[in-house]
MIBADO-507430 format. One record per atom (N, C-alpha, C, O): atom name; x, y, z; residue number from 1. Coordinates in nm, 3 decimals, padded with zeros to 5 digits. Layout:
N
('CA',(X,Y,Z),NUM),
...
//
This chain:
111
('N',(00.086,-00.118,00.000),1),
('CA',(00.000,00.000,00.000),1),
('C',(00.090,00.124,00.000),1),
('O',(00.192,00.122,00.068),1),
('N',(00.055,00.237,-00.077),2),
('CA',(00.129,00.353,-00.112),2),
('C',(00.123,00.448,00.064),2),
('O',(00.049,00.436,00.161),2),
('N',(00.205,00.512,00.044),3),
('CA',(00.197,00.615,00.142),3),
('C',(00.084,00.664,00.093),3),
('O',(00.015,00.571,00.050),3),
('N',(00.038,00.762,00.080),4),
('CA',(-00.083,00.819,00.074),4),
('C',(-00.197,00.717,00.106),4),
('O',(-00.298,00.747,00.167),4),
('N',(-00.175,00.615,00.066),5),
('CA',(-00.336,00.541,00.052),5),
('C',(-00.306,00.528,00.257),5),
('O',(-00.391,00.537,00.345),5),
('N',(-00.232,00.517,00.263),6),
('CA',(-00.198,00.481,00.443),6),
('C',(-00.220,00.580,00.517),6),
('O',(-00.261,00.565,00.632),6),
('N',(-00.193,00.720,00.454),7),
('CA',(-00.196,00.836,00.524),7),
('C',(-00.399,00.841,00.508),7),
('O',(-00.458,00.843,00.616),7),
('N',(-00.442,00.842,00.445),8),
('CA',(-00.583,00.851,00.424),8),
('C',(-00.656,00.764,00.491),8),
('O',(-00.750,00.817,00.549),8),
('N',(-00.645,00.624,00.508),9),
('CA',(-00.658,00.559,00.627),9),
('C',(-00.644,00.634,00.723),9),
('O',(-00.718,00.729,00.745),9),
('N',(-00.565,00.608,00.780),10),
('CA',(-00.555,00.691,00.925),10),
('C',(-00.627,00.852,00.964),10),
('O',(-00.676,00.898,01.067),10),
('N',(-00.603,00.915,00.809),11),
('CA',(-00.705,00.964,00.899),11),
('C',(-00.846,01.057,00.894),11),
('O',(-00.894,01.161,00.940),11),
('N',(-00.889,00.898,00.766),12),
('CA',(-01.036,00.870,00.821),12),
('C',(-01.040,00.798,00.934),12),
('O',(-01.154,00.763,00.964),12),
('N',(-00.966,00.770,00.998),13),
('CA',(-00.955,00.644,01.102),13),
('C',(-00.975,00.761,01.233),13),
('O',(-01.041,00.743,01.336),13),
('N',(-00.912,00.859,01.201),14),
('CA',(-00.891,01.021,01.301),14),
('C',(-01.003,01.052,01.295),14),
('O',(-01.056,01.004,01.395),14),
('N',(-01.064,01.097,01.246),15),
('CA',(-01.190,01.180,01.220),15),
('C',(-01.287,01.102,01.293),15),
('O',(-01.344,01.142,01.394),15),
('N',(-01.307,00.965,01.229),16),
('CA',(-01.375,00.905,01.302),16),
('C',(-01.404,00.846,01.459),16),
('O',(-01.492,00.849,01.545),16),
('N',(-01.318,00.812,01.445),17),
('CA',(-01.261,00.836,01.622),17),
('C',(-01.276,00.970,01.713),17),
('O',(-01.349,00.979,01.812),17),
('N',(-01.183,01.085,01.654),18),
('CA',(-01.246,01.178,01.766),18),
('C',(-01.444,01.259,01.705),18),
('O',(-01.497,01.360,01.752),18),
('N',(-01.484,01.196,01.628),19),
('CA',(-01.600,01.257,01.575),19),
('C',(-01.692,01.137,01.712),19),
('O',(-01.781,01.195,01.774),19),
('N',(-01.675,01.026,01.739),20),
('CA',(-01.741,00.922,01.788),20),
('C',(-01.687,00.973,01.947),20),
('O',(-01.783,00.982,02.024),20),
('N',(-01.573,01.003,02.001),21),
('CA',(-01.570,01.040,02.146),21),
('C',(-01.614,01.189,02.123),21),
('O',(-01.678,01.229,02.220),21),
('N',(-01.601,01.274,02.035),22),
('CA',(-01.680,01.414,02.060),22),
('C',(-01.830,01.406,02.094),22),
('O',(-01.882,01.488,02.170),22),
('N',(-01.907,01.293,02.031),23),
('CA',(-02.041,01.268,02.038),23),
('C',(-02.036,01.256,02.196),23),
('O',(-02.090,01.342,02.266),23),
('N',(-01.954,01.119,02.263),24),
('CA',(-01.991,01.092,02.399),24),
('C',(-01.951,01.235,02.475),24),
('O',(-02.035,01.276,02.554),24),
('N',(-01.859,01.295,02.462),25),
('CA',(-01.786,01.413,02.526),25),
('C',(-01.934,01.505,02.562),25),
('O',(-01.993,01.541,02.664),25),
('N',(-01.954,01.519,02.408),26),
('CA',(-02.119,01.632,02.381),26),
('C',(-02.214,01.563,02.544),26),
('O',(-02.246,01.595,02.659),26),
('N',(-02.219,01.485,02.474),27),
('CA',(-02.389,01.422,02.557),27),
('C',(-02.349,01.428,02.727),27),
('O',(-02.438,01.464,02.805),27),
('N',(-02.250,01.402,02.767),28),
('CA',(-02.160,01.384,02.903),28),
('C',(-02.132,01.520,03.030),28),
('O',(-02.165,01.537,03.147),28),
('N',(-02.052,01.600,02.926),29),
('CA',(-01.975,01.725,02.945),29),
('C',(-02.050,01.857,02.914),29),
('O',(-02.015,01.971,02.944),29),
('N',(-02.187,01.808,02.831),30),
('CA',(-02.254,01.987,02.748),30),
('C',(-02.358,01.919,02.751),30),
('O',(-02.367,01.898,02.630),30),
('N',(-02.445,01.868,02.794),31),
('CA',(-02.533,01.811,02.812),31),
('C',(-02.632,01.792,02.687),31),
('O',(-02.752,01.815,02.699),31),
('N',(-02.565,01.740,02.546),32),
('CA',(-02.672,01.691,02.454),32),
('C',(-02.764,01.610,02.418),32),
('O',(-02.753,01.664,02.308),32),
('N',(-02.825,01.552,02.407),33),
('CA',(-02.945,01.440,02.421),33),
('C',(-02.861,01.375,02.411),33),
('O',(-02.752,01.398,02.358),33),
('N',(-02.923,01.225,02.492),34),
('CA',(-02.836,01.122,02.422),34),
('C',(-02.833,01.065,02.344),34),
('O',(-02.792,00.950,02.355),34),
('N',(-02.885,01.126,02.193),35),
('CA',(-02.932,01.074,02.066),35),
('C',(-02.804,01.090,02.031),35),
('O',(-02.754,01.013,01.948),35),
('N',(-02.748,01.169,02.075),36),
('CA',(-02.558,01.165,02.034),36),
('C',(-02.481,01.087,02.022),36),
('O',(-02.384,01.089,01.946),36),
('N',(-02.523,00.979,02.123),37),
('CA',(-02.450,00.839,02.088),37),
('C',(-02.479,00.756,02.007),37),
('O',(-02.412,00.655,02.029),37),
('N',(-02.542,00.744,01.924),38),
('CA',(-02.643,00.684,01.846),38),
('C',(-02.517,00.684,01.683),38),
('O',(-02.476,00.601,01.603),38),
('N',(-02.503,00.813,01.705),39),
('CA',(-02.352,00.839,01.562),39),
('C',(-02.217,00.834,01.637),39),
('O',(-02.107,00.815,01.585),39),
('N',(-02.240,00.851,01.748),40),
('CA',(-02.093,00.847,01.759),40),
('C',(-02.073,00.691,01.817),40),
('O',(-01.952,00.668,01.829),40),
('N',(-02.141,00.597,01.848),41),
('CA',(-02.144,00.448,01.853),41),
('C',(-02.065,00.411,01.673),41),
('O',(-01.952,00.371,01.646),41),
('N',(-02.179,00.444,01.582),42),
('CA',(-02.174,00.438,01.433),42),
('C',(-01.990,00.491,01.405),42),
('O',(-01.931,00.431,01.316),42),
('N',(-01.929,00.579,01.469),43),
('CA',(-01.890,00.637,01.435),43),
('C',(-01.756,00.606,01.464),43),
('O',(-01.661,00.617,01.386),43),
('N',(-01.751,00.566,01.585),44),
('CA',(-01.605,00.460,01.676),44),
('C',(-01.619,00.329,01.579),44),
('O',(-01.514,00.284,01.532),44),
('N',(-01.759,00.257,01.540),45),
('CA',(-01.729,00.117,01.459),45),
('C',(-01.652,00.142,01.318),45),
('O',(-01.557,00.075,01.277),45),
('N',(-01.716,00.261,01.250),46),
('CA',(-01.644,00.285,01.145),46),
('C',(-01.411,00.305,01.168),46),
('O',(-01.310,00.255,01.118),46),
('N',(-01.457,00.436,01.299),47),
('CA',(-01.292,00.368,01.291),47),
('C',(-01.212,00.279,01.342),47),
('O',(-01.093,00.287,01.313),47),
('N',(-01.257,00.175,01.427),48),
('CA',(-01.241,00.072,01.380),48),
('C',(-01.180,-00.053,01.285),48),
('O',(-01.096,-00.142,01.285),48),
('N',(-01.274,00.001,01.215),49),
('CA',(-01.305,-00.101,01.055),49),
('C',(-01.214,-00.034,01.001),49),
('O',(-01.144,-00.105,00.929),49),
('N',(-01.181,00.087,01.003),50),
('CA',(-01.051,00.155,00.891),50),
('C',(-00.957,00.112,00.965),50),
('O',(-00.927,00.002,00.917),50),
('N',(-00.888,00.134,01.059),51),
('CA',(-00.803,00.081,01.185),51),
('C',(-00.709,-00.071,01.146),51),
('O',(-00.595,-00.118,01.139),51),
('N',(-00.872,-00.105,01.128),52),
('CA',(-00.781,-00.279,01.068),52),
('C',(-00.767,-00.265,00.935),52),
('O',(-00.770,-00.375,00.880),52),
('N',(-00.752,-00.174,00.859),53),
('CA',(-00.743,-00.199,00.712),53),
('C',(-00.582,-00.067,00.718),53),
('O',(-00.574,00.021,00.632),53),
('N',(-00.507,-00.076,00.798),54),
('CA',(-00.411,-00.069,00.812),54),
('C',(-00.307,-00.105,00.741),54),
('O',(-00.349,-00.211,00.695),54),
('N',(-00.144,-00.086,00.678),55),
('CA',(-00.076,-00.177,00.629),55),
('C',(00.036,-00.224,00.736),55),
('O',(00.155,-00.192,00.740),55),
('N',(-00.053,-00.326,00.839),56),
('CA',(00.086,-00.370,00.928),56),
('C',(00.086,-00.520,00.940),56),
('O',(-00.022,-00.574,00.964),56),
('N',(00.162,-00.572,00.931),57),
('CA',(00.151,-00.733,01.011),57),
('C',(00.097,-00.778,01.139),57),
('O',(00.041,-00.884,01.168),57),
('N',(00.139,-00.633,01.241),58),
('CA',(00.105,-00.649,01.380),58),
('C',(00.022,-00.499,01.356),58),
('O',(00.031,-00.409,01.272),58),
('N',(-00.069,-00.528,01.489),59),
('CA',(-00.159,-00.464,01.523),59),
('C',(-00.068,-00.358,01.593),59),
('O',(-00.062,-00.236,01.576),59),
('N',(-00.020,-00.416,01.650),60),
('CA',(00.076,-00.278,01.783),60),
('C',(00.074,-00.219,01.711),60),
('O',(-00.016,-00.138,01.691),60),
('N',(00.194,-00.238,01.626),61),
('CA',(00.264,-00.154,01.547),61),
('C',(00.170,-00.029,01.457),61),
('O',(00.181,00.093,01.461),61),
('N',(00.102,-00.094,01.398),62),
('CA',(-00.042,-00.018,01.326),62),
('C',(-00.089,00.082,01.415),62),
('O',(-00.085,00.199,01.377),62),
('N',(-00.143,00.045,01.552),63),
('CA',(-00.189,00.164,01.631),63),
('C',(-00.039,00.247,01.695),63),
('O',(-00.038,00.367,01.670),63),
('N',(00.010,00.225,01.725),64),
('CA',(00.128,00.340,01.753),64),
('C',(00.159,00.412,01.659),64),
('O',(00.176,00.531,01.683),64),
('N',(00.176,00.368,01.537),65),
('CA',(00.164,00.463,01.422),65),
('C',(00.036,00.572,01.411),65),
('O',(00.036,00.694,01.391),65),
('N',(-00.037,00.507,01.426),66),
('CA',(-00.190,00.587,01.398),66),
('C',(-00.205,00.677,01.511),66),
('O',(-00.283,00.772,01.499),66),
('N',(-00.139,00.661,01.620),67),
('CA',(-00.153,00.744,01.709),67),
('C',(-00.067,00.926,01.677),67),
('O',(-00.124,01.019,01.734),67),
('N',(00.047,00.958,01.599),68),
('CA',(00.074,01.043,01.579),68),
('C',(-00.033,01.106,01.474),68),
('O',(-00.062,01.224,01.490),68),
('N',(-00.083,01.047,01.388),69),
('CA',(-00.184,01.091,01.322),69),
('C',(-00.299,01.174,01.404),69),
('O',(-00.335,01.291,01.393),69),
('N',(-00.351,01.055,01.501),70),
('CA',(-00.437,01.132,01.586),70),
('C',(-00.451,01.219,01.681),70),
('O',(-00.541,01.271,01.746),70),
('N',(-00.278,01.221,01.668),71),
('CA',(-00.261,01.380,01.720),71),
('C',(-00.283,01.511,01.664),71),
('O',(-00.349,01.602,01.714),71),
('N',(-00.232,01.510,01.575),72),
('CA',(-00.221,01.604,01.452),72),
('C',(-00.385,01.659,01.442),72),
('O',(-00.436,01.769,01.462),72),
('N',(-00.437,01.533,01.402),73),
('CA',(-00.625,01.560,01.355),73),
('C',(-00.704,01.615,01.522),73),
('O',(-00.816,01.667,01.521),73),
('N',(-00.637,01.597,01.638),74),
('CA',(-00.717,01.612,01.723),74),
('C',(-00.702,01.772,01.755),74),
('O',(-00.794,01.838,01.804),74),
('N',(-00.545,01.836,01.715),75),
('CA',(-00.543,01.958,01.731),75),
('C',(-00.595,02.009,01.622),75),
('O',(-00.640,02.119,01.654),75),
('N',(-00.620,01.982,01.471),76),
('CA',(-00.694,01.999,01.372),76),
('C',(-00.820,02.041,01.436),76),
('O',(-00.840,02.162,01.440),76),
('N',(-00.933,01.942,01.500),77),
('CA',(-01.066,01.975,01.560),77),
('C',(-01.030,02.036,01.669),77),
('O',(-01.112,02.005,01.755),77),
('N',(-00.958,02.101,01.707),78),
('CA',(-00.907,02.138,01.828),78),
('C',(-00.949,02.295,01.799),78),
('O',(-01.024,02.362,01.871),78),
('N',(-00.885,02.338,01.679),79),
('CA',(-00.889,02.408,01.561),79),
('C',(-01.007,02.433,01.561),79),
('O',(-01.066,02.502,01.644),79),
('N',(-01.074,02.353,01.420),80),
('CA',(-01.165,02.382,01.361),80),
('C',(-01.276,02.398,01.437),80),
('O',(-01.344,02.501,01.439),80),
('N',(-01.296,02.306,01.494),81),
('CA',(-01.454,02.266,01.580),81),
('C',(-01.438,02.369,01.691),81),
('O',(-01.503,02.473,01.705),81),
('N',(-01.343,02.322,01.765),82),
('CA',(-01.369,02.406,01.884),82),
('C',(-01.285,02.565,01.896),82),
('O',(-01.246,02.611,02.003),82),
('N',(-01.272,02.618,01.796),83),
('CA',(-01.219,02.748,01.781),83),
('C',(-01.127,02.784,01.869),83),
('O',(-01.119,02.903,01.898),83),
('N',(-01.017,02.668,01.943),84),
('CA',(-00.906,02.717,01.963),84),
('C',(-00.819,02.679,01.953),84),
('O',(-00.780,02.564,01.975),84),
('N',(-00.744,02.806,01.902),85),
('CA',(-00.587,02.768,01.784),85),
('C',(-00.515,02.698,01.876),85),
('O',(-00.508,02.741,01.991),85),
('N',(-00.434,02.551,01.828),86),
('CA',(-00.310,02.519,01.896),86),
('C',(-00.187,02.636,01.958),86),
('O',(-00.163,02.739,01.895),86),
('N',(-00.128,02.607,02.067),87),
('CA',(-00.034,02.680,02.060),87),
('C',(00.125,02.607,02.006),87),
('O',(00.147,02.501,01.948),87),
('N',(00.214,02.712,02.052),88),
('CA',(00.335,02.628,01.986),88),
('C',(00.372,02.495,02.077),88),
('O',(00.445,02.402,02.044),88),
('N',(00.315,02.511,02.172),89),
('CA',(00.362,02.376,02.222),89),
('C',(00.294,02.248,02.205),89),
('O',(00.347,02.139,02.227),89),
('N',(00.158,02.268,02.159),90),
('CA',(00.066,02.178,02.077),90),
('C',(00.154,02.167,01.961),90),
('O',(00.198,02.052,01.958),90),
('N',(00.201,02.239,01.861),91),
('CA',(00.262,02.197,01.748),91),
('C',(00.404,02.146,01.769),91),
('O',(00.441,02.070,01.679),91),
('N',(00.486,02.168,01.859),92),
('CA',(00.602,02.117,01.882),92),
('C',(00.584,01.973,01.941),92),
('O',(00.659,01.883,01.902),92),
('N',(00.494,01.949,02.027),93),
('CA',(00.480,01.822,02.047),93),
('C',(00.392,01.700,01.943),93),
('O',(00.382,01.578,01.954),93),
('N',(00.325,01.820,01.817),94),
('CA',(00.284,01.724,01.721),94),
('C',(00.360,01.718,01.619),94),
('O',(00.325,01.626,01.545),94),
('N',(00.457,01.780,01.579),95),
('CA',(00.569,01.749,01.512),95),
('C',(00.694,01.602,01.591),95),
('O',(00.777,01.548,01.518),95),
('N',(00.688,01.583,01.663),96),
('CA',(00.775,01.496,01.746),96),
('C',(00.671,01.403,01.739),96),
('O',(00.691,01.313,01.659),96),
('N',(00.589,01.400,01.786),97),
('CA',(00.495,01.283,01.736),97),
('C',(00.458,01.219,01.616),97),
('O',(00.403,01.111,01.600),97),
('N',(00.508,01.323,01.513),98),
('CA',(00.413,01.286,01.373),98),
('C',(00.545,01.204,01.328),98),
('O',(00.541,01.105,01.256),98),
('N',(00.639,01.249,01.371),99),
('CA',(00.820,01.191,01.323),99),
('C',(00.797,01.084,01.373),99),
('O',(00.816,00.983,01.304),99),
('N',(00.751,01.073,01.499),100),
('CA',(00.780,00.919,01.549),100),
('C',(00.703,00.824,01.473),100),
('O',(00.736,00.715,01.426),100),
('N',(00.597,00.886,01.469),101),
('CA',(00.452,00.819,01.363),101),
('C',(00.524,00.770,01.261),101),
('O',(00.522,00.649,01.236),101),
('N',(00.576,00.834,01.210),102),
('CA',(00.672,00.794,01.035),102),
('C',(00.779,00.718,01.044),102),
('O',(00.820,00.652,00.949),102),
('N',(00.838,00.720,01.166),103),
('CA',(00.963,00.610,01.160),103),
('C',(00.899,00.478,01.168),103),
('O',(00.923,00.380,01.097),103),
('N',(00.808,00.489,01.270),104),
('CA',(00.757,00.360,01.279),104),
('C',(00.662,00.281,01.201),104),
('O',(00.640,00.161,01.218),104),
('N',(00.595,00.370,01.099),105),
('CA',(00.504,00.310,00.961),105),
('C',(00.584,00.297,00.847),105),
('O',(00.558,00.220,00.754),105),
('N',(00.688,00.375,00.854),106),
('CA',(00.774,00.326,00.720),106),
('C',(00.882,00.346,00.727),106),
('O',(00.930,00.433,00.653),106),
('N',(00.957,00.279,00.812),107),
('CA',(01.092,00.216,00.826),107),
('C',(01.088,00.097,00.766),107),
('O',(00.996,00.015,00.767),107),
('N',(01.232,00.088,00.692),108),
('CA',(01.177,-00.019,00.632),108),
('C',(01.288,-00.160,00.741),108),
('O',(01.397,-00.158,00.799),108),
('N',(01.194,-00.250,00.722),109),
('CA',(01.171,-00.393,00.793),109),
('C',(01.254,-00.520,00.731),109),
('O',(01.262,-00.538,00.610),109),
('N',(01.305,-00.591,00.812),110),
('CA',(01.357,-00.707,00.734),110),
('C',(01.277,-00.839,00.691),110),
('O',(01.243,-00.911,00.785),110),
('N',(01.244,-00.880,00.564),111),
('CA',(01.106,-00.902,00.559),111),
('C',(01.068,-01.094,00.668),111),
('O',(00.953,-01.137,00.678),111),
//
């Protein structure tokens, strides 16, 4: 699988994930109906299902990778959704994360 097709995985795999704990967060923390869980249930299965369509042999490995991703996308909605800008230390620690993310999805392996 190409880089890109891996990077797009992950993160629809992001989106979906923090779109499915934003739902529980909503209904919990801001008091939205609990019809909220209803998509964000839908919404954790979907990432999931992208999750395992991963390119790893091992699972570990797959989610530790995916985890710098879901850094990146969480200060993204961090951003977007909730209208406040990362600071530099949000981006300095998602740059060190996103590196680690990349050594460990495509280093290459002895087969």
């Amino acid at each position: 699988m190409t880089a890109p097709a891996t990077l797009a995985i992950y993160a629809g795999a992001a989106l979906a994930e923090i779109g499915g704990c934003f739902a529980v967060w909503a209904w919990m923390r801001k008091g939205a109906s609990a019809l909220w869980l209803v998509p964000g249930i839908l919404s954790l299965a979907v990432f999931a299902w992208l999750l395992a369509l991963a390119p790893s042999d091992f699972a570990g490995r797959a989610y530790a990778a995916y985890g710098g991703v879901y850094i990146a996308a969480s200060l993204g909605w961090l951003w977007r959704v909730e209208k406040q800008r990362p600071d530099a230390w949000d981006m300095t620690g998602d740059a060190i994360c996103g590196l680690g993310a990349a050594i460990i999805l495509f280093a290459p392996r002895a087969a």
